[in-house]
C-alpha positions as CSV (number, residue, x, y, z in Angstrom):
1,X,-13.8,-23.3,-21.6
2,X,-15.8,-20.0,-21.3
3,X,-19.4,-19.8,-21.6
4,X,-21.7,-16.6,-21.7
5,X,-25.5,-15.9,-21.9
6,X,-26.2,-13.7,-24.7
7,X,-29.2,-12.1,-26.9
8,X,-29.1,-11.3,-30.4
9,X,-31.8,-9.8,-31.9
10,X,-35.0,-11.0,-29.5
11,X,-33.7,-14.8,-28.5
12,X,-30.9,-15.3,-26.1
13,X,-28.6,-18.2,-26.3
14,X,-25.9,-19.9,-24.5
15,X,-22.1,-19.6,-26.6
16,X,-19.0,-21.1,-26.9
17,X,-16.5,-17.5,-26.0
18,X,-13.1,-18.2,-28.4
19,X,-11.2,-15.0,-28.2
20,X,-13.7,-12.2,-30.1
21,X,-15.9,-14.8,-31.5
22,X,-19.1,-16.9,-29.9
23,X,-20.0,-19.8,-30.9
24,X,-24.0,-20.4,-30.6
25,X,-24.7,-23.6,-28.2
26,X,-28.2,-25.6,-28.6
27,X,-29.1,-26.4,-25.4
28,X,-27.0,-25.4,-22.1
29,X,-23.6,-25.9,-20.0
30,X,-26.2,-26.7,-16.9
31,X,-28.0,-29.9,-18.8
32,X,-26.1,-30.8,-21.9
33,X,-25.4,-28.7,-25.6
34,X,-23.5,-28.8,-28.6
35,X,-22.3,-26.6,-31.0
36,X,-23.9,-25.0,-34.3
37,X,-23.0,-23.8,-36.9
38,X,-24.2,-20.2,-35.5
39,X,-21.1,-18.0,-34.8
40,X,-20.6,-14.2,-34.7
41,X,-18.3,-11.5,-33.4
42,X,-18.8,-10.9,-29.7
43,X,-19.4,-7.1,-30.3
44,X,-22.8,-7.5,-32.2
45,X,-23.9,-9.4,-28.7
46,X,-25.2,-8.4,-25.9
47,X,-24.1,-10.1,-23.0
48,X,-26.6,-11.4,-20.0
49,X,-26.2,-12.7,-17.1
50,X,-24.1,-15.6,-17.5
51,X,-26.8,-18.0,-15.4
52,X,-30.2,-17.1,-13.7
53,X,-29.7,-18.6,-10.6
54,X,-32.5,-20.2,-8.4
55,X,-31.0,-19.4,-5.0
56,X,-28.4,-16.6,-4.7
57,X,-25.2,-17.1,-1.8
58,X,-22.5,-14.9,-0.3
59,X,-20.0,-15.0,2.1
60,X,-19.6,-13.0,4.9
61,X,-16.5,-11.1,5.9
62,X,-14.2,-13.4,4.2
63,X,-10.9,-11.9,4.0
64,X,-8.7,-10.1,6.9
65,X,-7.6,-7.1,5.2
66,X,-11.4,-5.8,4.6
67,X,-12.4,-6.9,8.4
68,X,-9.1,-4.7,9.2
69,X,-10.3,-1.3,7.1
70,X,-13.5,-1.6,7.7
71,X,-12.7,-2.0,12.3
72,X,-10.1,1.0,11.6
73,X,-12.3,3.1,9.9
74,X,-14.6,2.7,12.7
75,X,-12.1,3.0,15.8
76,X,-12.3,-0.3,16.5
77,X,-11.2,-3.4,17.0
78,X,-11.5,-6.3,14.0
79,X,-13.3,-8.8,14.9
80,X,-13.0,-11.9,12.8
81,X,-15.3,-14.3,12.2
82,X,-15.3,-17.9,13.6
83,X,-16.7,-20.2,10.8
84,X,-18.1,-19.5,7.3
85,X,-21.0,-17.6,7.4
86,X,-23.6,-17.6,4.6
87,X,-25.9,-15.2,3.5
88,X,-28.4,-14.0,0.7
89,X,-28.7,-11.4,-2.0
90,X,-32.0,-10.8,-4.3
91,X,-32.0,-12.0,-7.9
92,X,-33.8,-8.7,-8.6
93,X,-30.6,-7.2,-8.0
94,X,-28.6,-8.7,-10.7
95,X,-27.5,-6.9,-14.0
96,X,-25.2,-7.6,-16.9
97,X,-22.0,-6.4,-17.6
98,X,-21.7,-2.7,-19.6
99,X,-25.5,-2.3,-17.6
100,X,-25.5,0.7,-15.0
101,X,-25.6,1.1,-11.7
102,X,-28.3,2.7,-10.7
103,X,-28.2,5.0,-7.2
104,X,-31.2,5.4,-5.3
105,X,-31.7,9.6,-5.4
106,X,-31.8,9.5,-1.3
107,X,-28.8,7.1,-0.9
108,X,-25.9,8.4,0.6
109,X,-22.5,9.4,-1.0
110,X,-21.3,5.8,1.0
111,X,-22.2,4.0,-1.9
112,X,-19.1,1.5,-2.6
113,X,-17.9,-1.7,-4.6
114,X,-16.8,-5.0,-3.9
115,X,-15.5,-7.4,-6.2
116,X,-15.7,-11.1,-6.0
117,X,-15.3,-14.3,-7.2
118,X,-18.8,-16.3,-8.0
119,X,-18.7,-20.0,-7.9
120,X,-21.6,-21.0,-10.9
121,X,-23.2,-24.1,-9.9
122,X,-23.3,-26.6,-12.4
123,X,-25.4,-29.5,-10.7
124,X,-27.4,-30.3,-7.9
125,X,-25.5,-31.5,-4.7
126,X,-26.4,-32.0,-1.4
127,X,-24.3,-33.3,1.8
128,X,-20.6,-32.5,0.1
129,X,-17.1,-32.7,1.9
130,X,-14.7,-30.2,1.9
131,X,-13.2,-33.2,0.0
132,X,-15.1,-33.3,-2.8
133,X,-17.0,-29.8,-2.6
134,X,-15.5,-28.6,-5.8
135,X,-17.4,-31.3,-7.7
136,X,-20.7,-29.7,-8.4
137,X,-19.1,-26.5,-9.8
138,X,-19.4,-25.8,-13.1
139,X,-16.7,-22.6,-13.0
140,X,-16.4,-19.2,-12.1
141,X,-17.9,-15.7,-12.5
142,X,-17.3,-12.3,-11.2
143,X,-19.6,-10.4,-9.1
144,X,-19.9,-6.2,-7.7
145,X,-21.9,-6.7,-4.2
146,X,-22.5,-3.2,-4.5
147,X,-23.4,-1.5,-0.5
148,X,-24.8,1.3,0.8
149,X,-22.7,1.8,3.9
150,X,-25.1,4.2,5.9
151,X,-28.1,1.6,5.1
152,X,-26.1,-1.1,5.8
153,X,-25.9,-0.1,9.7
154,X,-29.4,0.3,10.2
155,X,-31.3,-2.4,7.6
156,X,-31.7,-5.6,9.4
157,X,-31.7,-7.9,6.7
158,X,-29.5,-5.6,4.1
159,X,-32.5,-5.4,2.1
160,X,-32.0,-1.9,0.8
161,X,-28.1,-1.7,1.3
162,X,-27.0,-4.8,-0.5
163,X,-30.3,-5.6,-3.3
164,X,-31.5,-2.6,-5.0
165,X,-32.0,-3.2,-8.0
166,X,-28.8,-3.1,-10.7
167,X,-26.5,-3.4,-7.1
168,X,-25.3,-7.0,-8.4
169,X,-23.5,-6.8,-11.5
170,X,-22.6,-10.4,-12.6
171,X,-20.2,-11.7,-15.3
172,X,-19.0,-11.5,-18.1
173,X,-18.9,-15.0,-18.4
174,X,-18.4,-18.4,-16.6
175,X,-14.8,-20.1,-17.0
176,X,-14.2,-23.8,-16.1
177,X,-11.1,-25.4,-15.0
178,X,-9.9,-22.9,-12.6
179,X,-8.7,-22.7,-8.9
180,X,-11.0,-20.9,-6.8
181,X,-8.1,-20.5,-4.0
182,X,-5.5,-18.8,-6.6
183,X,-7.3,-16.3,-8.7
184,X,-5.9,-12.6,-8.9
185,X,-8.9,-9.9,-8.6
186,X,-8.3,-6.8,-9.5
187,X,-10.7,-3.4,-9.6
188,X,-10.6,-0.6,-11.4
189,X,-12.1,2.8,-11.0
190,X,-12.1,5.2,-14.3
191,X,-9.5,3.2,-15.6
192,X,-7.1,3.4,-12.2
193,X,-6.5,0.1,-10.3
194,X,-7.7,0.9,-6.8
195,X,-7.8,-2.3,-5.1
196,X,-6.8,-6.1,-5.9
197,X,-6.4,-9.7,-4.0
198,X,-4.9,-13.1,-4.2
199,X,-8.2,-15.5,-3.5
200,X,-5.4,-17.7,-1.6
201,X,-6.1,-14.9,1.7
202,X,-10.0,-16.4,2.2
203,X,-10.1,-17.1,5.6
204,X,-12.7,-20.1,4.9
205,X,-12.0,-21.8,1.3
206,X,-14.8,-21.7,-1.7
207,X,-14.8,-25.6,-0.5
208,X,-16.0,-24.9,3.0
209,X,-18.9,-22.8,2.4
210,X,-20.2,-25.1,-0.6
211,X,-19.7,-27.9,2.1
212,X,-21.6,-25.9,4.5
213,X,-24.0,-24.7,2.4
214,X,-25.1,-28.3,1.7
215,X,-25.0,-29.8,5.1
216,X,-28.3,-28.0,4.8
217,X,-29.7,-27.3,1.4
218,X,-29.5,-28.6,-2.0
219,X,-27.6,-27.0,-4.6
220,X,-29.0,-26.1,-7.8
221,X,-27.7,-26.1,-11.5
222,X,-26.8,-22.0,-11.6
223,X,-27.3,-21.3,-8.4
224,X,-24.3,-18.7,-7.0
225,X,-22.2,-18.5,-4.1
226,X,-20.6,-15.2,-4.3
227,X,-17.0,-15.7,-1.9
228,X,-16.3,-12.2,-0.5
229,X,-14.0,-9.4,-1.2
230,X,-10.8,-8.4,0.2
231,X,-9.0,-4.6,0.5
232,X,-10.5,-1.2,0.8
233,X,-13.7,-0.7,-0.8
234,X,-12.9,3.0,-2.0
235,X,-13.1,5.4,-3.6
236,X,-17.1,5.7,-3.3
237,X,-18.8,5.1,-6.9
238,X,-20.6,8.3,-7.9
239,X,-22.2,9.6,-10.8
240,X,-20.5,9.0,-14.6
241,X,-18.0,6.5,-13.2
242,X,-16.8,3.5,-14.9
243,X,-16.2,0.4,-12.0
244,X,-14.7,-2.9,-13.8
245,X,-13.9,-6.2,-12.0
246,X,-11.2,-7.7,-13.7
247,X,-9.7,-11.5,-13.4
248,X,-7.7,-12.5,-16.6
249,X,-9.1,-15.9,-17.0
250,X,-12.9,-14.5,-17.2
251,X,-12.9,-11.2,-18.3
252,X,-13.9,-8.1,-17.1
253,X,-17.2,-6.9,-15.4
254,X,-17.5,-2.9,-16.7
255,X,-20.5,-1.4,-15.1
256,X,-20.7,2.4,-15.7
257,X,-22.6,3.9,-12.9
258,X,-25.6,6.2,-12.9
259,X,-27.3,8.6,-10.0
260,X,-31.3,9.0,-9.9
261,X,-32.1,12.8,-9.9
């Protein structure tokens, strides 16, 4: 199934996405719902974010061929990571699909993409195995962990170069039934494909940071853990580009992008 958050009019709803229609769901995929007898055609929607998580994940450096570009465009070394390492984003930072990006006037032109898979939460869990990890997840989104790469050296905690606001475009929608470690990502720059990845290359499996993650903490009903990119993050977006993250099974996230003056 494929859910989405959307607004019509003033009040926003969870649907039911069947091909170009949505079917209007009372109550939610994170408690419990069923279907009215609401429909309508998916372009007189707008589409939110498809959950407004509590507490906001991402993996670090999970894939090879990223750690590889990102050492050789330095002149050094890569250096891989030894286990899964978790990190944060800001909820302020999220935005909808077809919603810009927005560049910060004084950012640098090293302003790049990265697409990812986003595993949606769909019930509290603490103290999962690698075993039975996949359990608490209601599906699968797709996420832009937009960076400023300049910032990125010299802000401690990422706070500028990963979470300004609009920098985490999120959707379209949340797909169920899928396997996290076999999902084809592709990206696409003003209609060109410019990058792509098998989800089978993660160096630590969706299953081991949501086991990690709740050695520690408790996992909320949409809460996101966004798993990393893979390939070259170029070309740099810029002003009047289109950036879409595309996975067949979820749809495509289509962010036109926008510089402040």
């Amino acid at each position: 199934m494929k859910f989405g958050r959307f607004q019509h009019q003033s009040r926003s709803f969870f649907g039911l996405v069947e091909g170009e229609q949505v079917i209007e769901l009372d109550g939610s995929p994170f408690t419990s719902y069923k279907p009215t007898s609401n429909a309508y055609l998916l372009s007189s929607l707008k589409t939110l974010i498809p959950c407004e998580p509590r507490n906001f994940y991402c993996a670090g450096l999970n894939y090879a061929a990223h750690i590889e570009w990102g050492a050789k465009r330095k002149g050094v070394a890569p250096k891989y990571p030894e286990k899964a390492d978790v990190g944060y984003r800001s909820f302020n930072a999220l935005c909808a699909t077809d919603e810009a990006i927005v560049i910060p006037a004084d950012a640098s032109d090293m302003v790049q993409f990265e697409g990812e898979l986003v595993a949606v939460v769909g019930k509290a869990a603490k103290n999962l195995t690698e075993e039975n990890a996949l359990s608490c997840i209601l599906g699968y989104t797709l996420g832009n962990d937009v960076s400023e790469r300049n910032w990125q050296k010299s802000d401690r905690t990422l706070w500028r170069a990963k979470n300004c606001d609009t920098w985490k475009p999120m959707g379209p929608f949340i797909t169920t039934g899928l396997d996290p470690m076999n999902l084809d990502v592709e990206i696409h720059m003003n209609g060109k494909r410019v990058a792509g990845y098998n989800t089978s290359k993660m160096l630590f499996s969706a299953q081991r940071y949501i086991a990690e993650i709740t050695r520690y903490m408790t996992l909320h009903p949409g809460d996101v853990i966004w798993l990393g990119t893979d390939d070259a993050t170029e070309p740099n977006l810029q002003h009047g580009d289109v950036c879409e993250i595309i996975q067949k099974d979820i749809g495509t996230l289509h962010s036109p992008v926008v510089r402040e003056k």
